[in-house]
C-alpha positions as CSV (number, residue, x, y, z in Angstrom):
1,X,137.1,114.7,142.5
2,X,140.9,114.1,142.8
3,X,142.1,111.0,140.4
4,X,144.6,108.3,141.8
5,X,146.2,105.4,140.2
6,X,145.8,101.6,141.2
7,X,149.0,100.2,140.5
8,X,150.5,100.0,136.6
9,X,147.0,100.3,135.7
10,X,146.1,102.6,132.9
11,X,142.6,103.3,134.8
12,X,142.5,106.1,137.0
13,X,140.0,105.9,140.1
14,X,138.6,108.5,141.9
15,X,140.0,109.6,145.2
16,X,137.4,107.6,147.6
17,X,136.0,104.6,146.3
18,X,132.7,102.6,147.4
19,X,132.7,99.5,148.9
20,X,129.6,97.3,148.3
21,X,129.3,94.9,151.1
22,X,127.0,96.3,153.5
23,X,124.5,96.4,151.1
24,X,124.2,92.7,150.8
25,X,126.5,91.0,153.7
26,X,127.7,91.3,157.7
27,X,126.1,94.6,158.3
28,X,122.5,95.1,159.9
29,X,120.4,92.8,157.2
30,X,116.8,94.1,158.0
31,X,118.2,97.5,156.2
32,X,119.7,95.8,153.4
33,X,117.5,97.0,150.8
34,X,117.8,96.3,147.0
35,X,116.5,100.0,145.7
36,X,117.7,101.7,148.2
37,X,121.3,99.8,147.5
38,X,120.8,101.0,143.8
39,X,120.3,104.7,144.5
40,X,123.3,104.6,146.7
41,X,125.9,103.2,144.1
42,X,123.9,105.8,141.4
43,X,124.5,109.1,144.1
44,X,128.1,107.7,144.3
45,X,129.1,107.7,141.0
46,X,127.5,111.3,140.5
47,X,129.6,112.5,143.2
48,X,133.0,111.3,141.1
49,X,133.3,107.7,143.3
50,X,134.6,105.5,140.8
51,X,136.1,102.6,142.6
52,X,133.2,100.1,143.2
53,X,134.3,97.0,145.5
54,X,132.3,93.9,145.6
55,X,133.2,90.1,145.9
56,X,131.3,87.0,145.1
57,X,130.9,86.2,148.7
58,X,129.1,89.1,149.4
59,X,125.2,87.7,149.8
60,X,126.6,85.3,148.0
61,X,126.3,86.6,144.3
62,X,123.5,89.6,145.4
63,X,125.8,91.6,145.8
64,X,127.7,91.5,142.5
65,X,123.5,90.8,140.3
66,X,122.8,94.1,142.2
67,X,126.3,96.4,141.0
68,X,125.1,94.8,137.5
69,X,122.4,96.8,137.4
70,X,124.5,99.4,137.5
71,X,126.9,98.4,135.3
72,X,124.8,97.7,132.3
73,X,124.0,101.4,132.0
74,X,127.2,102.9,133.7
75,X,130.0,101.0,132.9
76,X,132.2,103.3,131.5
77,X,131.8,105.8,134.8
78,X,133.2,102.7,137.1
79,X,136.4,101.0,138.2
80,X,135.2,97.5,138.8
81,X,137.0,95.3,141.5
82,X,135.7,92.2,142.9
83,X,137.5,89.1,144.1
84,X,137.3,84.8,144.2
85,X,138.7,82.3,146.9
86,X,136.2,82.3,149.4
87,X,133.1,79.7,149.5
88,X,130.3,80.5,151.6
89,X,128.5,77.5,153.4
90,X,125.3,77.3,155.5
91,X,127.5,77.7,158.9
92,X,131.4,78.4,157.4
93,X,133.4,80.2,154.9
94,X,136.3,78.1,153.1
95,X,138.8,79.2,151.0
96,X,139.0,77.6,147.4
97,X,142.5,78.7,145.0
98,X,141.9,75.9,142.8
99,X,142.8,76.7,139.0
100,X,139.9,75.8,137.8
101,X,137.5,77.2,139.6
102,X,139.2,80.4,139.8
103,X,138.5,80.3,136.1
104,X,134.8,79.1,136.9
105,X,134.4,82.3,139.3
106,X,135.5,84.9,136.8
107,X,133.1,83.7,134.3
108,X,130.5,83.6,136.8
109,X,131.3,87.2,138.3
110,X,131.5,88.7,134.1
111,X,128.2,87.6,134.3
112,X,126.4,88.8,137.3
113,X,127.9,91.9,136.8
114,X,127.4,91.8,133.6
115,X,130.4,93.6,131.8
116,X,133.1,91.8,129.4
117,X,136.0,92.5,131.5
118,X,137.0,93.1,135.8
119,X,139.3,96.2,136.3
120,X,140.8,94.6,139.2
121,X,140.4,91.1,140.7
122,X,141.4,90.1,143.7
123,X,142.0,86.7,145.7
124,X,140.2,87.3,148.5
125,X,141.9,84.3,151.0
126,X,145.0,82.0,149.9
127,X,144.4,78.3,150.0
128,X,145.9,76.7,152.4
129,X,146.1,73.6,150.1
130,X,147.0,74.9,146.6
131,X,150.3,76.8,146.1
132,X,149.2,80.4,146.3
133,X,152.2,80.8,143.0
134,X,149.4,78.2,141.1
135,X,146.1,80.4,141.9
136,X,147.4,83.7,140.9
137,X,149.0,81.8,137.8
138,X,145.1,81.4,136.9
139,X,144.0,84.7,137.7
140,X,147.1,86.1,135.8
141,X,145.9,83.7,132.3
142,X,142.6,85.7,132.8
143,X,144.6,89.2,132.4
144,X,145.9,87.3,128.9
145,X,142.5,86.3,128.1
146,X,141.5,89.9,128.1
147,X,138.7,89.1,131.1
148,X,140.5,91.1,133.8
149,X,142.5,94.0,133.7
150,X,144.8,93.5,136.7
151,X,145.2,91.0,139.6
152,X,145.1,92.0,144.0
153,X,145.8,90.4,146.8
154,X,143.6,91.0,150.1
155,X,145.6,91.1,153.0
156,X,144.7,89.4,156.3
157,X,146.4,90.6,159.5
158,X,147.4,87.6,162.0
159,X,146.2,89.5,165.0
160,X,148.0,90.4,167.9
161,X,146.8,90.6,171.6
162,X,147.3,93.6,171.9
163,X,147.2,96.5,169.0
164,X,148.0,99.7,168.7
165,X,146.6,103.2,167.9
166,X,147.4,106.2,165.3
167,X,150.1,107.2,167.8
168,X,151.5,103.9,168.9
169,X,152.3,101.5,166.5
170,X,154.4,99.8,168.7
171,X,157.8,98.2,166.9
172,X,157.9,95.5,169.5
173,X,155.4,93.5,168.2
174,X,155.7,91.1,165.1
175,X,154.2,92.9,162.5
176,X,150.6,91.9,161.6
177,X,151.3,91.2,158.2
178,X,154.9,89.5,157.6
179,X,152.6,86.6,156.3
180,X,151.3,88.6,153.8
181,X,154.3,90.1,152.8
182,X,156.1,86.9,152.0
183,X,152.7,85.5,150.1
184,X,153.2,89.1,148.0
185,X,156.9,88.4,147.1
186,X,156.2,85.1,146.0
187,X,152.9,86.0,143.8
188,X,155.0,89.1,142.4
189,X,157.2,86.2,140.8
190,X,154.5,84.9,138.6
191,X,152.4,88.1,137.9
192,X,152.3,92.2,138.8
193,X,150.7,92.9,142.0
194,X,148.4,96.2,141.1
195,X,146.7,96.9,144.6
196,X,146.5,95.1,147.9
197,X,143.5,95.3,149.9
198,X,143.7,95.9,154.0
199,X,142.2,97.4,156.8
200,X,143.6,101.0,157.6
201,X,142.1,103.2,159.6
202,X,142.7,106.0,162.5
203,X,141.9,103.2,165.4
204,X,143.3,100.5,163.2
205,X,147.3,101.7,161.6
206,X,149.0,98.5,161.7
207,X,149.5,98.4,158.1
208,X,151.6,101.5,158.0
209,X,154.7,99.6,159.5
210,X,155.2,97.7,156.5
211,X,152.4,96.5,154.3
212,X,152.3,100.3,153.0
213,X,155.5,101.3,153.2
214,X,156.0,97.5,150.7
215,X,153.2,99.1,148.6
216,X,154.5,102.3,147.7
217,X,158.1,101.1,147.0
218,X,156.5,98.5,144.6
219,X,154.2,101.2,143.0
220,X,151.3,99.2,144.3
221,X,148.5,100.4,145.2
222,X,146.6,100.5,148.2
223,X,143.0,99.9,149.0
224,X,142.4,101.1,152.2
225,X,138.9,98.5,153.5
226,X,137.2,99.5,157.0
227,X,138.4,102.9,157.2
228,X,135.9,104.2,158.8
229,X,136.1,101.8,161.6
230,X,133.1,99.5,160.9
231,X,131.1,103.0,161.3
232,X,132.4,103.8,164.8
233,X,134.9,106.8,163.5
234,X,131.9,108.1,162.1
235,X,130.5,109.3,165.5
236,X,127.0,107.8,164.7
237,X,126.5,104.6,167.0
238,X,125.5,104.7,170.2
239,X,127.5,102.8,173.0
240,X,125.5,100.2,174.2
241,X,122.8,100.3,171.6
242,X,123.3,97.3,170.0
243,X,123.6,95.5,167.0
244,X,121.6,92.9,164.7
245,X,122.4,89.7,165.3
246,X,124.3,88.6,162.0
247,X,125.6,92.3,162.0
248,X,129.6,91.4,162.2
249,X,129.8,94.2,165.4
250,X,127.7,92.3,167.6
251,X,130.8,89.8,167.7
252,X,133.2,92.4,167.5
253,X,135.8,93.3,170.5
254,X,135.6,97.3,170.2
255,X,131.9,96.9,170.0
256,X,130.9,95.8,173.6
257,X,129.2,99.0,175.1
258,X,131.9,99.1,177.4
259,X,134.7,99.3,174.4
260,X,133.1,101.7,172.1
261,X,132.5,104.2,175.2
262,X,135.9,103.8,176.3
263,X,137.1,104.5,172.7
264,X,134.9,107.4,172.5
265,X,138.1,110.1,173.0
266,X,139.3,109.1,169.5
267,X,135.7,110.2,168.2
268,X,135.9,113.1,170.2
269,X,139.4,113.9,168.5
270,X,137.9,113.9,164.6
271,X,135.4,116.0,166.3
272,X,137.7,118.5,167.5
273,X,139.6,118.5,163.8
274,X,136.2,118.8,162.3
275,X,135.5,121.9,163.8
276,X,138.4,123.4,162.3
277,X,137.7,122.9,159.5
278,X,134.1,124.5,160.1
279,X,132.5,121.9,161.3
280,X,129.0,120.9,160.8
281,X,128.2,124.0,159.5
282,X,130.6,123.2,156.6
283,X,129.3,120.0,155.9
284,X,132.8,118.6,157.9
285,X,132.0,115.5,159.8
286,X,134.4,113.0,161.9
287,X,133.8,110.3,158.9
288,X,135.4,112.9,156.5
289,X,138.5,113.8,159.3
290,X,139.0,110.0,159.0
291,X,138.6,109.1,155.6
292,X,141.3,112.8,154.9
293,X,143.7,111.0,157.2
294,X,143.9,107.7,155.3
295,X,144.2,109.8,152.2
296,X,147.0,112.0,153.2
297,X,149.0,108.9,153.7
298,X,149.8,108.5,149.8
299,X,148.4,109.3,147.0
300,X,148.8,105.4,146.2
301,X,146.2,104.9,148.7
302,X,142.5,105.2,148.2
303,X,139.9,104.4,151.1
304,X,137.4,102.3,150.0
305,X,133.7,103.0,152.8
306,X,131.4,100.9,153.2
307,X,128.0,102.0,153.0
308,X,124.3,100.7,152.1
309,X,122.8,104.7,152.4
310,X,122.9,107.3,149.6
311,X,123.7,110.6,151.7
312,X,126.8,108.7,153.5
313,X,128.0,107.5,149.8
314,X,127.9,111.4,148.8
315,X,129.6,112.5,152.1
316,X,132.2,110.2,152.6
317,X,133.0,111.3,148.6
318,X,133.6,114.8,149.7
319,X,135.8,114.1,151.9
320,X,138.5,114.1,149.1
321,X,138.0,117.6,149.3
322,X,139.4,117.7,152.6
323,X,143.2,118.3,153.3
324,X,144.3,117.8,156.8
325,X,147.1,120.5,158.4
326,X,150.3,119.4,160.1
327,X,148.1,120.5,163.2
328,X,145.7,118.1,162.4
329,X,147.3,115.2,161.3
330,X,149.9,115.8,164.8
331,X,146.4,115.8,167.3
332,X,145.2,112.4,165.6
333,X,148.4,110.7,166.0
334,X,148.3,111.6,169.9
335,X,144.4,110.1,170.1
336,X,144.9,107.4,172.7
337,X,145.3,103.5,171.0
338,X,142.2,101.8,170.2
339,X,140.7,99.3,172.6
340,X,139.0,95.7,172.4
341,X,137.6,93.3,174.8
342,X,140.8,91.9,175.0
343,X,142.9,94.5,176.5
């Protein structure tokens, strides 16, 4: 598989990374399976994935015991990344950038993972109430401590009403992430930015007005969460079949039966590219026309799937494998915009 850089980072990563979450958190629980979870993170790293995204919010903590069973007999095939900041109550998440327990979540997250060191670590929310220059000023006194290798920031879009698709980004609007941007210039003062961590996808672009374009003139990297859509580019849901209760979708604006089969042209697009490329018959699937079009937008940028299942792991892998024509890439840009409940 094709090897990218995060950031100044001596550690390469391969093209398409994994991300962990749905295995333990937000996504259809009564398929959350511990062996099966194992087996998927296992196929993934066979197929060249390298890149292995977790958090200590995720479960909380199952998700990071369960990559530790990994680790302890693959560590040297995996990129680590997790991240710290959030706190996860009965009925509410807080965010938490206090020095010291930034310093009490690292030790905690060497351990359930159990390796010596975190290739990248992340603050997964600011703190409203601490300086977000005096949490990454901990996280950076971990780097010196030889605990982690290199700090990211995830980014949080202040949604819009309305939002754009591939095609139509549309300058009018205040850009999504200015808030972002300004917490990035300040943290750069104290410590290297690596990577930054956002959603980027065909239905979802908004962070190629300027989050990306800031990344790649920075030589930071890019970590590229939800690009699959939350599994709707993948052309495997069902309008209107519904979702498990705690499953994040069943909350979410595009997933009213009425959204996703309004949205269902931009599926019908990757389709179309797929078959291009042969199709089906040459293992080429809408996931992997999505996954090729977040990849040909840098080679800074690596898309990082979420998935709980062994054969998507090894599919969306391949997809690295995939290079999109000017004919391709031009038809994806014209899909029509996205839609949510809200439009």
């Amino acid at each position: 598989m094709e090897r990218r850089t995060i950031g100044a980072t001596a550690l390469e990563v391969g093209a398409v990374g994994l991300g962990c979450m749905p295995m333990s958190w937000a996504y259809s629980a009564s398929q959350q399976r511990g062996d099966r979870s194992l087996r998927t993170v296992h196929a993934a790293l066979d197929a060249g994935v390298t890149l292995l995204d977790t958090a200590d919010m995720y479960g909380p903590f199952t998700n990071e015991l369960l990559l530790g069973r990994v680790l302890k007999e693959r560590r040297a095939e995996a990129f680590v990344s997790t991240k710290c900041g959030l706190l996860v109550g009965e009925q509410h998440i807080v965010a938490n950038g206090r020095p010291g327990y930034v310093r009490r979540a690292c030790d905690a997250s060497l351990r359930r993972l159990q390796t010596d060191v975190i290739d990248l670590y992340q603050l997964h929310r600011a703190d409203p109430e601490v300086p977000v220059e005096e949490t990454w000023g901990a996280m950076a006194e971990l780097v010196t401590a030889g605990k982690v290798r290199a700090l990211g920031l995830c980014a949080m879009a202040v949604r819009s009403p309305r939002r754009g698709g591939a095609g139509a980004l549309g300058a009018d609007l205040a850009d999504l992430y200015d808030g972002t941007i300004r917490q990035l210039e300040r943290v750069q003062q104290v410590f290297p930015v690596s990577a930054v961590q956002a959603e980027l996808s065909v239905w979802s672009p908004e962070a190629l007005r300027r989050l990306l374009p800031w990344c790649e003139s920075r030589g930071v990297g890019f970590l590229a969460a939800m690009p699959l859509g939350n599994g709707f580019l993948t052309g495997t849901l069902t309008p209107g079949g519904g979702f498990e209760p705690e499953d994040l979708r069943a909350r979410h604006p595009r997933f009213t039966a009425e959204m996703m089969a309004a949205n269902q042209p931009i599926v019908v697009g990757l389709r179309r590219v797929a078959r291009r490329h042969g199709g089906e018959a040459a293992g080429v699937t809408p996931a992997q026309v999505a996954l090729a079009w977040v990849l040909a937008r840098g080679r800074h940028v690596v898309p990082v799937p979420g998935t709980k299942h062994e054969r998507w792991a090894v599919e969306n892998a391949r997809a690295a494998g995939l290079r999109l024509t000017a004919e391709d890439l031009a038809e994806i840009a014209a899909l029509p915009p996205a839609r949510g409940s809200w439009d």
